[in-house]
C-alpha positions in Angstrom: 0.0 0.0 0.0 2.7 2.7 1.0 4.1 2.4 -2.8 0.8 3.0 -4.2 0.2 5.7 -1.6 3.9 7.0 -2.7 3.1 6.7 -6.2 0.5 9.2 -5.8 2.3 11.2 -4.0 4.4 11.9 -6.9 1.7 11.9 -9.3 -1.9 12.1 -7.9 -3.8 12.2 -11.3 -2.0 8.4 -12.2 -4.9 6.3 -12.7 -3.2 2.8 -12.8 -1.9 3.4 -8.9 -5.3 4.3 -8.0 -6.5 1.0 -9.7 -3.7 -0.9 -8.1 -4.6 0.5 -4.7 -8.2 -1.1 -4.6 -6.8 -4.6 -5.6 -4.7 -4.0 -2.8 -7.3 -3.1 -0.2 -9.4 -5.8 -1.5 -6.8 -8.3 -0.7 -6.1 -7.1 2.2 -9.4 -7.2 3.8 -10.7 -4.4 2.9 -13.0 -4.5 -0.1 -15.3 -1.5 0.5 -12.4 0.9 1.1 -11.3 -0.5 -2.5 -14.2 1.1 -4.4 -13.4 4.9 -4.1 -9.6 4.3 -5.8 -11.1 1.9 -8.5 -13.7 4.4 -9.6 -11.5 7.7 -9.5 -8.9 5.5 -11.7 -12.3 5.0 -14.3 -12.8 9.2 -13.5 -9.1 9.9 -15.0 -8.8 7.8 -17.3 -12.3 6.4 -18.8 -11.3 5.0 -21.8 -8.0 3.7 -20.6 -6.9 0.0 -21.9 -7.1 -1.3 -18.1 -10.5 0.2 -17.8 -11.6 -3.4 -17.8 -9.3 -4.2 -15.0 -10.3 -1.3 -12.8 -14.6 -2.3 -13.7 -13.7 -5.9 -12.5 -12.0 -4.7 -9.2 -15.4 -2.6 -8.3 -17.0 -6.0 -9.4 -14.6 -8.4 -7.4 -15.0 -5.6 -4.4 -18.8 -6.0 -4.3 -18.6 -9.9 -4.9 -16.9 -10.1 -1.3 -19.4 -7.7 0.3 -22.3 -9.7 -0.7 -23.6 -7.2 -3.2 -24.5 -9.4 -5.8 -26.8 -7.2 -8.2 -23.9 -4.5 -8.1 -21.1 -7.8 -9.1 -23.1 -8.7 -11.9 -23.6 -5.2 -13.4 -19.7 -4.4 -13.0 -18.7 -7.7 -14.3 -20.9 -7.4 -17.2 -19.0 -3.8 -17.7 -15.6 -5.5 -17.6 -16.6 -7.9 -20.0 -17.8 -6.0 -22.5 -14.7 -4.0 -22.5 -12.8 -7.4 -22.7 -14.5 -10.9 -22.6 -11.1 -12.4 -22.5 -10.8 -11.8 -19.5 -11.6 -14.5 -17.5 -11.7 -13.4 -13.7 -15.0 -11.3 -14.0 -16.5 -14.5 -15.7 -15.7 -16.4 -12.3 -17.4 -13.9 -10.3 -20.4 -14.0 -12.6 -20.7 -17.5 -12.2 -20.5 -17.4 -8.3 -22.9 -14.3 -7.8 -25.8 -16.4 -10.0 -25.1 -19.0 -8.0 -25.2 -18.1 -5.0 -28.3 -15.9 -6.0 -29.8 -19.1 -7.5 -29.7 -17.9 -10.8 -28.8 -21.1 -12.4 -29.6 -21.0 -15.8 -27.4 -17.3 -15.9 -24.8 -19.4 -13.8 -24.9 -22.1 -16.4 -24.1 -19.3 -19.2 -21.5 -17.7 -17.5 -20.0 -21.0 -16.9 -19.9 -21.6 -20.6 -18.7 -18.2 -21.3 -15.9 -19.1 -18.3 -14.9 -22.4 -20.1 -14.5 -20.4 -23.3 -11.4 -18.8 -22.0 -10.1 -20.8 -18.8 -11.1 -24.3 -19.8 -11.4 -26.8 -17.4 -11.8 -24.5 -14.4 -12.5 -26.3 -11.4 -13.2 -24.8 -7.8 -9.8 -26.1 -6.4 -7.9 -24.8 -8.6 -9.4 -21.1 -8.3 -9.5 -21.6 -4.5 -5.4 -22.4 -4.6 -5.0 -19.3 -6.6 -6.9 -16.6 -4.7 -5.4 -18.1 -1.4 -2.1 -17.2 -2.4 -2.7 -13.9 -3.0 -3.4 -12.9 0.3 -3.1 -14.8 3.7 -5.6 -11.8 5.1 -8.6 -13.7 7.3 -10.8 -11.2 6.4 -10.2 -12.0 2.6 -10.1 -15.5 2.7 -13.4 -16.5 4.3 -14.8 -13.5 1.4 -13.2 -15.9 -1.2 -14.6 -18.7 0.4 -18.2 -17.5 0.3 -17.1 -17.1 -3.4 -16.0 -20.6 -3.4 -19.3 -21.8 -2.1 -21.5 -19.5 -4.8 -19.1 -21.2 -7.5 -19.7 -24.5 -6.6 -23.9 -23.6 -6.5 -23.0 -21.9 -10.2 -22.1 -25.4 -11.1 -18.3 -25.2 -11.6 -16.3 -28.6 -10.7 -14.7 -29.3 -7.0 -12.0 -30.5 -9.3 
């Protein structure tokens, strides 16, 4: 955090440190301090090529506070700005499925497949562990876990 904070120090109209920020607070706990940095990076720069990034970070942020309608509409954002991206897919899947939207969790699935085939829950589980050993963040990613597995996705 203090080399984002330092970054923007230096220069506080840099868009990509205020988008790095709220990955940062989101991994470390703090999702709903991550929206205000992800959404001033969108203010500076709105047609910036990580735009993308930045509408998947407010999507990833409301994911882990339960704010599923808000997920889905920034996840849709991020992948209509780039569908190759495959970590707002992942959240789709999970926020349909844990909102029992199975037939959009069945789609988004698909849509997952496209670009991460064979994606099982392990596998994501294993990866979003070891980017943060935060408590806070890792019971969030296991309430994503749990709407993935509802989505349909594989234990393995």
């Amino acid at each position: 955090m203090a080399e984002y904070d330092a970054a923007l120090e230096i220069d506080p109209n840099d868009p990509t440190a205020y988008g790095s920020r709220a990955i940062s607070l989101i991994v470390s706990g703090r999702a709903r301090e991550g929206f205000s940095p992800a959404q001033l990076a969108l203010r500076l720069s709105p047609r910036d090529p990580l735009a993308f990034q930045w509408r998947y970070w407010l999507c990833h942020a409301h994911l882990h506070l339960h704010e599923y309608g808000e997920a889905i509409d920034e996840c849709r954002r991020s992948v209509n700005l780039n569908n190759l991206h495959w970590y707002p897919h992942v959240d789709l899947v999970s926020a349909y499925g844990t909102t029992g939207q199975l037939e959009q969790a069945r789609k988004a699935l698909a849509e997952l497949n496209k670009v991460r085939p064979n994606f099982t829950v392990q596998a994501y589980g294993q990866l979003a562990y070891a980017f943060s050993t935060n408590p806070q963040f890792r019971r969030e990613i296991d309430d994503i876990l749990d709407g993935l597995r509802k989505g349909g996705v594989p234990e393995q």
